[in-house]
N, C-alpha and C positions, 0 to 999 in steps of 0.2 A: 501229738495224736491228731489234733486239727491238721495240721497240713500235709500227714498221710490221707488223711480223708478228703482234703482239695485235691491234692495230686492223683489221688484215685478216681474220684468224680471228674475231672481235665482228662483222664486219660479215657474213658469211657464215654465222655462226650467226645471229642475228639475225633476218634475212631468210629463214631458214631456219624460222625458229621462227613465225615470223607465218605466211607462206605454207601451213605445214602445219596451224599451228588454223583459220585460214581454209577451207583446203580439207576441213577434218576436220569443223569444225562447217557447212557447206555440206553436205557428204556424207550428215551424222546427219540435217538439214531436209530434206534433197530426195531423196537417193537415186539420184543423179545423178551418174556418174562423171564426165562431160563438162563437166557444169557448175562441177560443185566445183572439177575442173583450172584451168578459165578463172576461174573466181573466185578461186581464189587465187594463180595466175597472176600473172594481170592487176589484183592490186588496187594492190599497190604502185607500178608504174608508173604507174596512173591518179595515185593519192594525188602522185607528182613531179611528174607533168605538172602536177597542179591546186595544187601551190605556187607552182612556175615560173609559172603564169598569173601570181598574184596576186599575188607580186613583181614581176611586169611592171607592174602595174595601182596596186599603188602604190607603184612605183620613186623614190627621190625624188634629188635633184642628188648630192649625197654618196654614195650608192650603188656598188656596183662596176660595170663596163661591161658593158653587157645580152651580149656576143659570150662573155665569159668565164665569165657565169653560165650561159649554153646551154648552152657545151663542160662545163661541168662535170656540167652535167643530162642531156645525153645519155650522158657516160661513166655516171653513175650508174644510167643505162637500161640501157647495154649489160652492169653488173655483175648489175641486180637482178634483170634479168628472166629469163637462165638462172637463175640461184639458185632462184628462186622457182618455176621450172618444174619443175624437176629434185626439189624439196622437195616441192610439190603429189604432184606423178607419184608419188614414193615412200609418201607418207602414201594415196592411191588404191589403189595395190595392197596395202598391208600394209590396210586395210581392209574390201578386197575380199574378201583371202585371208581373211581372220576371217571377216568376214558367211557366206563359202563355208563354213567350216568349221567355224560357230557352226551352219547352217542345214543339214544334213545328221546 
C-alpha cells in the first residue's frame, strides 16, 4: 500500500513539475497567460496521445491487446490532464502576481 501511495505522489509531482516549467518558460517567451495555460496544459496529453499512435503503428504479434493499451491511455488522460491544468494555472498566477508586483 506504501508504494502505491509513492508512486501516486511521483506521479502527480511529476506531472506537476513539467506542466509548470512548461507553462513558466512559455509565460517568460510570450507573455501570454492563455497560451502558456494551454501549452502546458495540453503538452503532456498531446506527448500520450502521440505514443499511443506509434505504438499502434508499430504494434507487433506479441504485443499487448490494442483495447487494454487504450484503457490504459485514456485513464492516463483523465489523470494527467487535470494535474497539469491545475499545475499550469497555479504557476500563471504566482507569475502574474510577481510581474504585478515587480512592475509597480
Amino acid at each position: 500500500m506504501l508504494v502505491v501511495s509513492l508512486v501516486l505522489v511521483g506521479i502527480i509531482v511529476g506531472v506537476s513539475l513539467i506542466a509548470s516549467a512548461i507553462a513558466a518558460l512559455c509565460r517568460l517567451l510570450t507573455e501570454s497567460n492563455a497560451l502558456s495555460l494551454t501549452m502546458g496544459t495540453l503538452t503532456m496529453p498531446a506527448l500520450i496521445c502521440a505514443l499511443f499512435v506509434y505504438w499502434v503503428m508499430t504494434m507487433e504479434v506479441d504485443d499487448a491487446p490494442p483495447g487494454n493499451v487504450l484503457i490504459g491511455n485514456l485513464t492516463a488522460l483523465a489523470v494527467v490532464t487535470p494535474i497539469a491544468l491545475l499545475a499550469s494555472h497555479l504557476t500563471i498566477r504566482l507569475l502574474s502576481r510577481r510581474a504585478l508586483r515587480n512592475g509597480s
